[in-house]
gemmi code that builds the backbone of each chain (N, CA, C; Angstrom):
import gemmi

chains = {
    "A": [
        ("UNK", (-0.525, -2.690, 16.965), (-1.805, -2.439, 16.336), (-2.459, -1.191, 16.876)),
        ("UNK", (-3.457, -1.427, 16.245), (-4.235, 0.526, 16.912), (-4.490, 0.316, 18.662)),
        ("UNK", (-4.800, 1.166, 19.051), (-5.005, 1.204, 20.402), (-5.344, 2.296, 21.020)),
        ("UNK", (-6.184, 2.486, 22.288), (-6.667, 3.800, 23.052), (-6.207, 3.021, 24.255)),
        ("UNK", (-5.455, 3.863, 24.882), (-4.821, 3.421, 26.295), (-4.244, 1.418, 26.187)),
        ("UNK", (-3.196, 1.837, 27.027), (-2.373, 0.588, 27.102), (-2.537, -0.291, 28.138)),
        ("UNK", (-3.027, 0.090, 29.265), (-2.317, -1.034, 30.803), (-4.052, -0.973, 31.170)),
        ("UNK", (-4.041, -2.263, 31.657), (-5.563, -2.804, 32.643), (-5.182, -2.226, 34.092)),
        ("UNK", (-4.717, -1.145, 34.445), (-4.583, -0.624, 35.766), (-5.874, -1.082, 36.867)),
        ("UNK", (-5.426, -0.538, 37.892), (-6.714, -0.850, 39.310), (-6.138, 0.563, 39.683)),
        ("UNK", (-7.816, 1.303, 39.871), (-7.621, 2.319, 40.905), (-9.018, 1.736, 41.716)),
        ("UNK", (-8.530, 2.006, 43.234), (-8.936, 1.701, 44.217), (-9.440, 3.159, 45.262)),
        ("UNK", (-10.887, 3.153, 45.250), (-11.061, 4.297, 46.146), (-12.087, 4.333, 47.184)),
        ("UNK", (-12.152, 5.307, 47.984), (-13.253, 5.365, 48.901), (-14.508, 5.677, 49.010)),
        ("UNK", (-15.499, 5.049, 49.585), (-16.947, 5.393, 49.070), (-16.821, 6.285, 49.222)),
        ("UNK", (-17.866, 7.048, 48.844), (-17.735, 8.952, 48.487), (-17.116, 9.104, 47.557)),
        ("UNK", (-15.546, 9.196, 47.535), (-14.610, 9.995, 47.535), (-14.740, 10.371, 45.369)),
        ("UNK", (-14.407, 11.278, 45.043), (-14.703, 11.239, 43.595), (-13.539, 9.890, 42.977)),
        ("UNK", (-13.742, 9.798, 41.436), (-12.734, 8.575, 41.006), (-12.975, 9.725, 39.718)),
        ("UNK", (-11.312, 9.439, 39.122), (-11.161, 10.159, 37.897), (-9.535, 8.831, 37.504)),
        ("UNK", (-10.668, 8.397, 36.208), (-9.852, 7.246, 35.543), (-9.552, 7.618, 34.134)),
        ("UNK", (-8.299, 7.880, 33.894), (-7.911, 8.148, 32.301), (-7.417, 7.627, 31.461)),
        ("UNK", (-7.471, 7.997, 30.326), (-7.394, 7.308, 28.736), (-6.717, 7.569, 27.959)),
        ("UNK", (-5.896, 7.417, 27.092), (-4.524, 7.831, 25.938), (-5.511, 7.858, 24.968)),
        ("UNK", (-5.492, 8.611, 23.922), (-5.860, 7.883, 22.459), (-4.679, 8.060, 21.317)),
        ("UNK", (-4.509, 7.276, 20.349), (-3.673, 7.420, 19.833), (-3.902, 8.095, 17.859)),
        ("UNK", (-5.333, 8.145, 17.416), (-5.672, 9.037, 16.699), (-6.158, 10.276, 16.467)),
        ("UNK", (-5.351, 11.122, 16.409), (-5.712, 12.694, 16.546), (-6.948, 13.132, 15.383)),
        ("UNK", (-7.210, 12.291, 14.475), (-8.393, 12.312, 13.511), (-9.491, 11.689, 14.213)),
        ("UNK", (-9.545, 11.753, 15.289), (-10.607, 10.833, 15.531), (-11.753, 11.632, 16.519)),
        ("UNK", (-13.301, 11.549, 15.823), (-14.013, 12.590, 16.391), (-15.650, 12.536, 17.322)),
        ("UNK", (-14.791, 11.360, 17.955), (-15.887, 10.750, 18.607), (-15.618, 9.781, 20.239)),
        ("UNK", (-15.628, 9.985, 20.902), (-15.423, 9.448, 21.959), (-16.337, 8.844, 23.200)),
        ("UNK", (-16.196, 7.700, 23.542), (-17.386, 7.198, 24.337), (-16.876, 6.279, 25.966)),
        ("UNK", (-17.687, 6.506, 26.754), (-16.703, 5.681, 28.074), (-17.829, 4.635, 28.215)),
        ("UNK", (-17.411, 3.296, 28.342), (-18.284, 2.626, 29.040), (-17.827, 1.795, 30.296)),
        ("UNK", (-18.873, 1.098, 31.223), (-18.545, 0.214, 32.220), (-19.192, -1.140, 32.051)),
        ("UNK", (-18.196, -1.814, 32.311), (-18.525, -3.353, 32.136), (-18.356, -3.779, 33.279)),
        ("UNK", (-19.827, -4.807, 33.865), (-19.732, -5.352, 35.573), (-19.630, -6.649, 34.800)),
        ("UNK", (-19.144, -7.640, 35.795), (-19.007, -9.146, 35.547), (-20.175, -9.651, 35.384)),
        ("UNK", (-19.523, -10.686, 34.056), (-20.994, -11.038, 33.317), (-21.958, -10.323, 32.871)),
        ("UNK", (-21.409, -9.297, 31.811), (-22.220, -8.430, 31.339), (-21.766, -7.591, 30.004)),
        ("UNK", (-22.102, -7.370, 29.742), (-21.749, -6.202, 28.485), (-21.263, -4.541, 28.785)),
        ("UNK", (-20.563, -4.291, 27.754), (-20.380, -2.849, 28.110), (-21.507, -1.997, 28.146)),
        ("UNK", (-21.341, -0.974, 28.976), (-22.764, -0.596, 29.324), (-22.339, 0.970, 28.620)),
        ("UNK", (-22.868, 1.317, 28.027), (-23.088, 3.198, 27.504), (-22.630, 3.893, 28.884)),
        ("UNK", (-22.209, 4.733, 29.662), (-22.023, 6.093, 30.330), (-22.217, 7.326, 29.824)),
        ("UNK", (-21.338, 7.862, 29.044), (-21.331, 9.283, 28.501), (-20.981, 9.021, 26.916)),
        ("UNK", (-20.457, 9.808, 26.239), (-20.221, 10.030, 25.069), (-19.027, 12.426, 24.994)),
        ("UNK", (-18.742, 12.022, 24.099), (-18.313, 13.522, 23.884), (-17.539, 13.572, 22.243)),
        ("UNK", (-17.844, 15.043, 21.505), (-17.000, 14.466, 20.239), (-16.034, 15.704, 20.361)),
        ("UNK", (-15.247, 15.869, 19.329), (-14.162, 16.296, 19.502), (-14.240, 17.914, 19.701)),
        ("UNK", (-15.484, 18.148, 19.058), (-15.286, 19.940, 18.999), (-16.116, 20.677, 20.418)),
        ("UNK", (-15.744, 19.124, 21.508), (-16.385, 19.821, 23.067), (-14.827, 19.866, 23.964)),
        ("UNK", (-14.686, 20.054, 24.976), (-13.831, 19.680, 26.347), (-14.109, 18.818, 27.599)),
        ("UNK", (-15.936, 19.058, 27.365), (-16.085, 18.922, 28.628), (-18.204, 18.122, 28.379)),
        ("UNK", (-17.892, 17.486, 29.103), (-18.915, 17.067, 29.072), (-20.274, 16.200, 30.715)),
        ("UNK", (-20.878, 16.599, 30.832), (-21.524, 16.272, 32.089), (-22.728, 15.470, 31.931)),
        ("UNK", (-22.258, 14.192, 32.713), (-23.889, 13.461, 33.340), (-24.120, 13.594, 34.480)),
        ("UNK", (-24.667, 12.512, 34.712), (-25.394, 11.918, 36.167), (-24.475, 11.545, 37.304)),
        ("UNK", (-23.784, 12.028, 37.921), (-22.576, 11.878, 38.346), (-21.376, 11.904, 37.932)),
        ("UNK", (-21.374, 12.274, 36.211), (-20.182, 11.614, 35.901), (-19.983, 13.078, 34.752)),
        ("UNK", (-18.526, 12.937, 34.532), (-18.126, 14.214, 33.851), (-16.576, 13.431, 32.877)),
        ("UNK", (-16.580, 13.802, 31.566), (-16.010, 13.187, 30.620), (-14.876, 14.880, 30.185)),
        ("UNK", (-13.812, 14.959, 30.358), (-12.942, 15.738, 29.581), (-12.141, 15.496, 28.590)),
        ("UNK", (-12.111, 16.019, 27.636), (-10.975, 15.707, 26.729), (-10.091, 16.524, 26.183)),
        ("UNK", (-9.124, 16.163, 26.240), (-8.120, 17.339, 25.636), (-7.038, 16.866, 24.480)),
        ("UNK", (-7.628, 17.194, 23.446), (-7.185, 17.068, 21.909), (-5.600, 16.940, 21.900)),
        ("UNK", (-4.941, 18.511, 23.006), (-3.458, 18.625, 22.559), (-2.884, 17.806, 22.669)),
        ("UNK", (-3.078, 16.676, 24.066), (-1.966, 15.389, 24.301), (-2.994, 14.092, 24.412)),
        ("UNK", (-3.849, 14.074, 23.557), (-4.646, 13.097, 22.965), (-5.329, 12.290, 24.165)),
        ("UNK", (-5.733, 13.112, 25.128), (-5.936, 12.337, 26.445), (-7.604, 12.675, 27.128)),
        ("UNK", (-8.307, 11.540, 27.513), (-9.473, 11.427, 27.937), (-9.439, 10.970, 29.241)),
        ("UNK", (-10.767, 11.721, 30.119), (-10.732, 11.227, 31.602), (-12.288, 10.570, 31.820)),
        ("UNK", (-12.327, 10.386, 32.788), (-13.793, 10.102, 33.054), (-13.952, 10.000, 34.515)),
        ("UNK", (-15.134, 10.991, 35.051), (-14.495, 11.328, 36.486), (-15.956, 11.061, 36.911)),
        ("UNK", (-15.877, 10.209, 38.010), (-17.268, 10.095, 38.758), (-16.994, 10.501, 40.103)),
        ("UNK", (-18.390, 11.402, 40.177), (-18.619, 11.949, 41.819), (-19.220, 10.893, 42.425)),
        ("UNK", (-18.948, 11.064, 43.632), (-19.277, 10.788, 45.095), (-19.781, 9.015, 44.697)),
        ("UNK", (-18.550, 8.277, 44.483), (-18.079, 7.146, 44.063), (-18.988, 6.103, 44.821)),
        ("UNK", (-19.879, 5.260, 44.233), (-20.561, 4.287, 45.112), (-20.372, 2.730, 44.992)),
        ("UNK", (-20.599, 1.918, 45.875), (-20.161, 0.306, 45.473), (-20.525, 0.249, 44.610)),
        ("UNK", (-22.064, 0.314, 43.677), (-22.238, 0.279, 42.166), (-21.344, 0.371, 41.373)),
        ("UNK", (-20.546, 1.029, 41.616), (-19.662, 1.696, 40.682), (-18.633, 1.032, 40.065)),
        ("UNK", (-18.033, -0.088, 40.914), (-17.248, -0.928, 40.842), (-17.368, -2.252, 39.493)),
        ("UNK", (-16.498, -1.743, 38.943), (-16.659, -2.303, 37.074), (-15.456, -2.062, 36.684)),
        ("UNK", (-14.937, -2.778, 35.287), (-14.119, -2.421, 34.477), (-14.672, -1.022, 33.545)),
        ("UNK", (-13.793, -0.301, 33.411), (-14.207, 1.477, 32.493), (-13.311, 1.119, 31.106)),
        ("UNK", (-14.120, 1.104, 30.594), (-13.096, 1.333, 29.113), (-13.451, 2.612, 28.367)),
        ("UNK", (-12.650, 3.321, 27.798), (-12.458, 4.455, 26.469), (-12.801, 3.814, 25.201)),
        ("UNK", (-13.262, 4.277, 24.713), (-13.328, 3.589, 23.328), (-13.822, 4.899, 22.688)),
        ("UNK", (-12.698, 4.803, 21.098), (-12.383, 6.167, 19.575), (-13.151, 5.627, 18.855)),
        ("UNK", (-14.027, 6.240, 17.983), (-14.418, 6.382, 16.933), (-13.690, 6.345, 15.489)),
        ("UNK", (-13.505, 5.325, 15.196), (-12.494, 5.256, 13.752), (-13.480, 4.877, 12.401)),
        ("UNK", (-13.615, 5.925, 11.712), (-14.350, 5.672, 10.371), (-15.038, 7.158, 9.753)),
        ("UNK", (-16.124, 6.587, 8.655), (-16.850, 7.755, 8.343), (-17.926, 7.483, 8.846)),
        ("UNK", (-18.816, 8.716, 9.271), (-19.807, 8.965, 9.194), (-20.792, 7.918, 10.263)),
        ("UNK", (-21.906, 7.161, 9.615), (-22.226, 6.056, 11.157), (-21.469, 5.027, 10.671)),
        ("UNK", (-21.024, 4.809, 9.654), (-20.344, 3.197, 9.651), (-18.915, 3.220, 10.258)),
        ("UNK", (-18.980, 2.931, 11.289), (-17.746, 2.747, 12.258), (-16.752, 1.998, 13.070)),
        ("UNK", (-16.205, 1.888, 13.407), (-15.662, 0.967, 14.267), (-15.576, 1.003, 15.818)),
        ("UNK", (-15.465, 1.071, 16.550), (-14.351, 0.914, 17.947), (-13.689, 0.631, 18.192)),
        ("UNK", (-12.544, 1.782, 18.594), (-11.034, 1.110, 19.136), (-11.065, 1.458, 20.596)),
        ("UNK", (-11.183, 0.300, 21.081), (-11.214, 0.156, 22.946), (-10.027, 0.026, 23.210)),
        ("UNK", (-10.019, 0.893, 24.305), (-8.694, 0.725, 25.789), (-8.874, -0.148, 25.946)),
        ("UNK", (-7.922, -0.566, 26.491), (-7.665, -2.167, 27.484), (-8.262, -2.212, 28.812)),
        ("UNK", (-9.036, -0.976, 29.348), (-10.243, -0.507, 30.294), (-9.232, -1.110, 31.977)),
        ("UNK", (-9.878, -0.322, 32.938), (-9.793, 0.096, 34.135), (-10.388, 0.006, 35.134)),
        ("UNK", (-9.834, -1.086, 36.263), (-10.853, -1.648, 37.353), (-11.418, -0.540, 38.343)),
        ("UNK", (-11.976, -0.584, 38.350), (-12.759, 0.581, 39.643), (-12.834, -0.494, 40.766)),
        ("UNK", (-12.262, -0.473, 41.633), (-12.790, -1.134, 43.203), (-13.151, 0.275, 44.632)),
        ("UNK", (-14.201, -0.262, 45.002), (-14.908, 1.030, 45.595), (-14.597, 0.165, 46.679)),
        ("UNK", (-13.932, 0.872, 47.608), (-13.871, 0.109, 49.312), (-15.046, 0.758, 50.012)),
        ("UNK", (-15.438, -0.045, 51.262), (-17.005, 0.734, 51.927), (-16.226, 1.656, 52.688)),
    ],
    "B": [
        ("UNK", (-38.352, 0.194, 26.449), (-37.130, -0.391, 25.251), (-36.202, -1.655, 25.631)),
        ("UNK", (-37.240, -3.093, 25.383), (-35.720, -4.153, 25.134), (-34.282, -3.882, 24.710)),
        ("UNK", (-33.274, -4.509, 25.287), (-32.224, -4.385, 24.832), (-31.496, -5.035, 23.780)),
        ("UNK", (-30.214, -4.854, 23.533), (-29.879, -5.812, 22.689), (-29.963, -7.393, 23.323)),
        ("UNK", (-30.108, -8.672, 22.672), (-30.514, -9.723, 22.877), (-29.619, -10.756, 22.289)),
        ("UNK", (-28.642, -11.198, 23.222), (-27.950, -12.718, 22.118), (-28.102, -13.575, 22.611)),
        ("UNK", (-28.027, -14.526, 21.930), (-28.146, -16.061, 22.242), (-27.347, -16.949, 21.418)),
        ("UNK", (-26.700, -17.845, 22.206), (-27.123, -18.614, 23.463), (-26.321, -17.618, 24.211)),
        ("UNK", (-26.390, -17.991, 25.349), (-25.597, -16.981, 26.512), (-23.955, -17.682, 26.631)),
        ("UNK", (-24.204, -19.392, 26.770), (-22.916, -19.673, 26.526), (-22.919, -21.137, 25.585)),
        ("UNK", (-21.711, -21.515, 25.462), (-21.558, -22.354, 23.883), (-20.153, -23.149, 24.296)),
        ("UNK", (-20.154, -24.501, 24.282), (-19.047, -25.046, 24.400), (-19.272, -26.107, 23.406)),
        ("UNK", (-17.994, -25.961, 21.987), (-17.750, -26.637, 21.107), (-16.725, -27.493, 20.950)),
        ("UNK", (-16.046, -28.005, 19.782), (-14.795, -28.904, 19.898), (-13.839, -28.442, 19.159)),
        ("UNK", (-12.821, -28.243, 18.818), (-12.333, -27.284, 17.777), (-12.388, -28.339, 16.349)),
        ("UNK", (-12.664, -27.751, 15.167), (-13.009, -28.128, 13.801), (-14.527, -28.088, 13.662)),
        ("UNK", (-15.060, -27.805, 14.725), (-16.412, -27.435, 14.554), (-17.041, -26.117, 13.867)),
        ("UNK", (-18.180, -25.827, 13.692), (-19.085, -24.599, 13.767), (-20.073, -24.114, 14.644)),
        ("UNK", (-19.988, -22.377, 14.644), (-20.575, -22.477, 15.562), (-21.268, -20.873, 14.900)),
        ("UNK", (-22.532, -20.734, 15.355), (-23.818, -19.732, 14.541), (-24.278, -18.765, 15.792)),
        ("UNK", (-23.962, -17.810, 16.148), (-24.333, -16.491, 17.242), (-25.095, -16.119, 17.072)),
        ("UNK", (-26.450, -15.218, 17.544), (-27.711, -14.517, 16.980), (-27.642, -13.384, 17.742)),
        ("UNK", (-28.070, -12.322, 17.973), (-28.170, -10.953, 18.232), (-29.344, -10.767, 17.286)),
        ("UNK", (-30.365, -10.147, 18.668), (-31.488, -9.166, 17.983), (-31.187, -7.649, 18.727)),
        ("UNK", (-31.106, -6.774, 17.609), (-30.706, -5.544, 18.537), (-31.814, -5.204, 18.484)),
        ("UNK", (-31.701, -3.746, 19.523), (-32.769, -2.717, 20.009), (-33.792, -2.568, 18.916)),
        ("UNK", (-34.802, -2.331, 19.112), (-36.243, -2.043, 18.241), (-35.614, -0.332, 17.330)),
        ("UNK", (-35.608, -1.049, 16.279), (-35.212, 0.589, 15.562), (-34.297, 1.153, 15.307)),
        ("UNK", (-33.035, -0.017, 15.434), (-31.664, -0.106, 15.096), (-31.463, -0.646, 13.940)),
        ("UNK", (-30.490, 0.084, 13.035), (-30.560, -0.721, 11.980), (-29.173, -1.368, 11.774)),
        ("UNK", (-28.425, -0.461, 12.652), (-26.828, -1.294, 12.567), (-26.657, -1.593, 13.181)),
        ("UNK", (-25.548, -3.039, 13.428), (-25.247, -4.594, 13.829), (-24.119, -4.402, 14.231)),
        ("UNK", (-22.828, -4.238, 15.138), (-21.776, -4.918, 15.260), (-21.543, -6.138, 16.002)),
        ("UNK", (-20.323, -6.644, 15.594), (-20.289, -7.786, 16.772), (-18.588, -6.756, 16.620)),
        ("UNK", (-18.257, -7.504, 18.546), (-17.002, -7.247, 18.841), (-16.601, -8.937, 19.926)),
        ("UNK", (-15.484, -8.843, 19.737), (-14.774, -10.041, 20.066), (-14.035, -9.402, 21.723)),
        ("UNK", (-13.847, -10.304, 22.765), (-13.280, -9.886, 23.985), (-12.853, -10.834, 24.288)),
        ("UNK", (-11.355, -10.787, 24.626), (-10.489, -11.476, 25.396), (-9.739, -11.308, 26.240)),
        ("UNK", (-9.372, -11.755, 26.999), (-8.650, -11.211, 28.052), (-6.821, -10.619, 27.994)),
        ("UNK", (-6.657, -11.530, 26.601), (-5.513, -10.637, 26.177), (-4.899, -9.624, 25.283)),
        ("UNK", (-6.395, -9.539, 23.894), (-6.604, -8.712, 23.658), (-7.698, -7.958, 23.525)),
        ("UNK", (-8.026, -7.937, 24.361), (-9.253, -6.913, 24.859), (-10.573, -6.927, 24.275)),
        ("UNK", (-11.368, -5.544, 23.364), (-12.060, -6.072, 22.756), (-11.775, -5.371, 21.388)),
        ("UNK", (-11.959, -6.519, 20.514), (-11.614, -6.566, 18.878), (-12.796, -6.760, 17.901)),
        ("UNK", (-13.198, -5.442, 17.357), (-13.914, -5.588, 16.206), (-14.061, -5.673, 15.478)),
        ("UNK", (-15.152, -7.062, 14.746), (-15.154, -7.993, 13.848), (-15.969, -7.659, 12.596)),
        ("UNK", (-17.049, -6.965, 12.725), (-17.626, -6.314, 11.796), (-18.536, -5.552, 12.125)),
        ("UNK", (-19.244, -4.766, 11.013), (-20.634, -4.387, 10.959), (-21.794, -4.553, 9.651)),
        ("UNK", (-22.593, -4.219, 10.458), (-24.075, -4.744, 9.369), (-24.881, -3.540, 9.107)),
        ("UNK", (-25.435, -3.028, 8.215), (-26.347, -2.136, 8.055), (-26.947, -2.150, 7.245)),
        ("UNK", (-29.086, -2.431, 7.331), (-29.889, -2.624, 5.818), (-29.110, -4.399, 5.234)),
        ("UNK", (-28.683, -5.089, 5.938), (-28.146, -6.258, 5.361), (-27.043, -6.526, 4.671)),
        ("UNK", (-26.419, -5.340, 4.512), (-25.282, -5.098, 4.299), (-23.645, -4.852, 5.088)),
        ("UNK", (-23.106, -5.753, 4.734), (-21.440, -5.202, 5.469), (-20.923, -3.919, 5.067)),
        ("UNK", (-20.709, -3.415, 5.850), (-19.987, -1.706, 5.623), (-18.634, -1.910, 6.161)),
        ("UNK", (-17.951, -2.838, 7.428), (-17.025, -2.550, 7.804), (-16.476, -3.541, 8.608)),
        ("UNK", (-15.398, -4.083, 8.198), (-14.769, -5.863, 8.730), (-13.725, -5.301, 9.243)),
        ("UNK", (-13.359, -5.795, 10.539), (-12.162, -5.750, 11.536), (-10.889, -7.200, 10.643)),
        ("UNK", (-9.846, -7.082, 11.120), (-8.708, -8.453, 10.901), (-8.499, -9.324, 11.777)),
        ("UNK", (-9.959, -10.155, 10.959), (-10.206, -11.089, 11.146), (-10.158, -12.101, 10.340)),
        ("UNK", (-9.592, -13.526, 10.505), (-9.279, -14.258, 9.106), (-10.847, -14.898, 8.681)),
        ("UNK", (-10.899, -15.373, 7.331), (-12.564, -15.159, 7.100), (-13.370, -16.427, 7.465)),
        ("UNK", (-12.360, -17.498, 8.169), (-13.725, -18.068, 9.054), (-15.132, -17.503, 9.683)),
        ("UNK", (-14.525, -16.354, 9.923), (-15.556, -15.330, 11.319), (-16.432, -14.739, 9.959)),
        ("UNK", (-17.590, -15.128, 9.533), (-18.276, -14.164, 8.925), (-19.784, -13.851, 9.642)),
        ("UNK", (-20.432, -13.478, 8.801), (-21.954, -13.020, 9.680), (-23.197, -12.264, 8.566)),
        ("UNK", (-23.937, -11.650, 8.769), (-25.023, -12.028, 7.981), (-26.085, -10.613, 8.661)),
        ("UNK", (-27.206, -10.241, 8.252), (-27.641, -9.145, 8.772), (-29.467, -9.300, 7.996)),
        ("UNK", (-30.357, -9.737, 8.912), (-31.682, -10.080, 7.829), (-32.342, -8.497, 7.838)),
        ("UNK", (-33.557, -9.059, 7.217), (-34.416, -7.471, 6.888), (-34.957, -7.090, 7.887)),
        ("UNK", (-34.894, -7.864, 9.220), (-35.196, -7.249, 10.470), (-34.685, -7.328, 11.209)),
        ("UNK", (-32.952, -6.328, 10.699), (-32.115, -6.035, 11.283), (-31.225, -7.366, 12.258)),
        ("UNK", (-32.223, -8.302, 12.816), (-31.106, -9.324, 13.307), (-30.059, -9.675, 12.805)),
        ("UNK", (-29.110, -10.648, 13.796), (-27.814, -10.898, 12.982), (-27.554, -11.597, 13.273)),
        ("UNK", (-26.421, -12.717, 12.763), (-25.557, -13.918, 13.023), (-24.496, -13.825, 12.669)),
        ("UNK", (-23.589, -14.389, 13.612), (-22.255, -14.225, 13.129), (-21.717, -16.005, 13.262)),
        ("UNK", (-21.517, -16.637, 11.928), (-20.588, -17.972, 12.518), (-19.130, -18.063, 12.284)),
        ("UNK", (-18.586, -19.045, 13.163), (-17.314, -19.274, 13.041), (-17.227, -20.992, 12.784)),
        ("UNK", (-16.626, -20.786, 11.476), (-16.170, -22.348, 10.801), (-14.816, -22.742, 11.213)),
        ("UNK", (-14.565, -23.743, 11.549), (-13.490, -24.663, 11.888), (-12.691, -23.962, 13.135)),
        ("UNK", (-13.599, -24.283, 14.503), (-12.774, -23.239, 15.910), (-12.063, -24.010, 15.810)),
        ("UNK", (-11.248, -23.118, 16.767), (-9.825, -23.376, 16.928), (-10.006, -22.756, 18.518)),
        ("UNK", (-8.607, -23.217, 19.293), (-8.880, -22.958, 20.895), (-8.243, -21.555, 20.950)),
        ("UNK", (-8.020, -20.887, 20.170), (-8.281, -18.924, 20.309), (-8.835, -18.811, 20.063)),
        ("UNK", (-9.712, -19.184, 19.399), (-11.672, -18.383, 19.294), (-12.428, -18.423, 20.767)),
        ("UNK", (-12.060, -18.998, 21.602), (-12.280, -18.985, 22.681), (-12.468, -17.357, 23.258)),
        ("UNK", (-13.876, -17.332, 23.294), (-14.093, -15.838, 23.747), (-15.271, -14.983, 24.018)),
        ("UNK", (-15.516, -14.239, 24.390), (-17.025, -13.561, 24.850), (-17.227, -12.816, 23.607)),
        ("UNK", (-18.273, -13.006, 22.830), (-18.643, -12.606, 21.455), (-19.686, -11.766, 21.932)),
        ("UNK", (-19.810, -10.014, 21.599), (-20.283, -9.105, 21.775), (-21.238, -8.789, 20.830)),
        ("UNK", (-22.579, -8.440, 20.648), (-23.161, -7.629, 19.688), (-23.691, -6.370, 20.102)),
        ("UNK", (-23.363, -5.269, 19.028), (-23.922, -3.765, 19.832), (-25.015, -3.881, 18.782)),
        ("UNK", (-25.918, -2.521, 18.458), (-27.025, -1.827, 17.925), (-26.664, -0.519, 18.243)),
        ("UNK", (-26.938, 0.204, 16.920), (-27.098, 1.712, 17.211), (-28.395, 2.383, 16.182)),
        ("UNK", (-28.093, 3.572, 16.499), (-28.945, 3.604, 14.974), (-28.652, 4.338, 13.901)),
        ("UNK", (-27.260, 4.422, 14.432), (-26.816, 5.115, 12.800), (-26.201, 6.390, 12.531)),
        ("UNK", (-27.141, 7.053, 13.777), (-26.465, 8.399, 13.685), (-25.206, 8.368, 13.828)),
        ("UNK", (-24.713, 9.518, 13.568), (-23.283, 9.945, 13.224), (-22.940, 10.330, 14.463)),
        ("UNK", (-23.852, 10.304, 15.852), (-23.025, 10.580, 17.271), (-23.782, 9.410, 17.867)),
        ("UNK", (-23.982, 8.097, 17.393), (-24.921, 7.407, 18.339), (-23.853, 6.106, 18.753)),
        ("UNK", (-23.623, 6.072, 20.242), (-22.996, 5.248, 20.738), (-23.761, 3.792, 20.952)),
        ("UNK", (-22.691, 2.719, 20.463), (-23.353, 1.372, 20.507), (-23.596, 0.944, 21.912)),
        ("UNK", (-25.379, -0.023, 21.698), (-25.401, -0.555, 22.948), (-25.189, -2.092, 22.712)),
        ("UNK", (-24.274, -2.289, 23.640), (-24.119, -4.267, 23.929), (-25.224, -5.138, 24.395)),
        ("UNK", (-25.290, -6.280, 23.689), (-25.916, -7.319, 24.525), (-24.705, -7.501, 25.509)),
        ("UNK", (-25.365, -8.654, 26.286), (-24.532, -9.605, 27.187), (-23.476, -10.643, 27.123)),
        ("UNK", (-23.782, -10.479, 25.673), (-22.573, -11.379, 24.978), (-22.679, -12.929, 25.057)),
        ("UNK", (-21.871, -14.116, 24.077), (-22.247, -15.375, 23.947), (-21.016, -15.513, 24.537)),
        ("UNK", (-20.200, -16.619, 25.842), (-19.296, -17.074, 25.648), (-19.236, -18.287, 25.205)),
        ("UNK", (-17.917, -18.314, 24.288), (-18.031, -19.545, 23.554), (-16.556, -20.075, 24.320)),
        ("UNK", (-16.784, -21.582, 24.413), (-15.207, -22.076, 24.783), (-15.137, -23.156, 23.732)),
        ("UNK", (-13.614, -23.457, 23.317), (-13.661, -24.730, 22.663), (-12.736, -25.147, 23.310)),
        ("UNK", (-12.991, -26.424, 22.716), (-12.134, -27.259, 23.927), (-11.293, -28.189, 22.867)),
    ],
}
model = gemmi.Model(1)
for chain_id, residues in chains.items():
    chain = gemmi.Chain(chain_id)
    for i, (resn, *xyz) in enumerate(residues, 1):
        res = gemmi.Residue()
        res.name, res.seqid = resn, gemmi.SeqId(i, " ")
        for name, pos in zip(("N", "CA", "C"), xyz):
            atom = gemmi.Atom()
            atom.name, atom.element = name, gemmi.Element(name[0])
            atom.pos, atom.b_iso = gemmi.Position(*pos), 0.0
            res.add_atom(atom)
        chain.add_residue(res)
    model.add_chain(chain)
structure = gemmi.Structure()
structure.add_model(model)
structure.setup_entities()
């Protein structure tokens, strides 16, 4: 079936240290891209956003790249804090216009060691 | 700005039952999704609502339907569970724009047993 990234991986890192967790997508028509984090017992939470005619995109710690040629999204947070520690999912934009869908990754544990 | 809002938070039914979800999204949202999460397949979206209208159904068999009033709330029920409906039932809100990323409630888990 459709899909943005395949495996529920664990990356595991050090407080501080930056975390850069990435994403497959598998529609090259697709022009909208969004990362969120989900903590236990909770909903996906908004982070960033980026659409297709950027590379690069910057928040509040956090910086979103994408690169169209090998259909691949990152999502990189600085100076990594226990907060931080959540499932990350990718999720494509599939449709027209606002009526849309989401096709979510199978999303990515963040464990922040102290 | 309240957030999105569902209720009940959690739901334990019998299977051949029904069961009725509510989501009030954000103040000034006019579109509705719900998305489905499981742990084995992730999360799967079931529809959307906009102005009271369906614009866009995920494959889903049509037990799962849902509903969208004139103030934007929503319901989604599921007729005759079954023990794979077993799952954290998501509702976002956006507002439409053409770059506006959905925000989640907290989601209903439902178990059947």
């Amino acid at each position: 079936g459709e899909s943005v990234g395949l495996h529920l991986p664990t990356l595991s890192v050090q407080e501080g240290d930056n975390s850069i967790i990435n994403c497959a997508y598998s529609n090259s028509a697709s022009d909208y891209f969004i990362w969120y984090k989900q903590e236990s017992g909770k909903g996906p939470q908004f982070i960033i956003d980026i659409r297709s005619n950027m590379d690069k995109r910057q928040g509040q710690r956090v910086t979103v790249l994408l690169n169209k040629t090998v259909k691949h999204l990152s999502l990189q947070i600085a100076a990594t804090q226990p907060g931080d520690s959540a499932v990350y999912f990718c999720a494509e934009k599939k449709g027209m216009d606002s009526s849309y869908k989401l096709i979510f990754g199978s999303g990515t544990r963040l464990l922040v060691r102290p | 700005k309240a957030g999105v809002t569902q209720t009940p938070r959690y739901l334990i039914k019998t299977r051949g039952q029904q069961v009725t979800l509510s989501c009030s999204p954000i103040s000034g949202h006019r579109s509705v999704s719900w998305y489905q999460q499981t742990p084995g397949q992730g999360l799967q979206f079931l529809f959307e609502y906009f102005s009271e209208t369906q614009r866009n159904k995920g494959n889903f068999p049509g037990r799962f339907s849902g509903r969208q009033f004139s103030n934007s709330r929503s319901e989604m029920n599921v007729s005759t569970l079954e023990l794979g409906d077993s799952a954290l039932y998501l509702c976002a809100s956006s507002n439409a724009g053409f770059d506006s990323p959905l925000h989640f409630g907290n989601g209903t888990r439902l178990t059947v047993t």
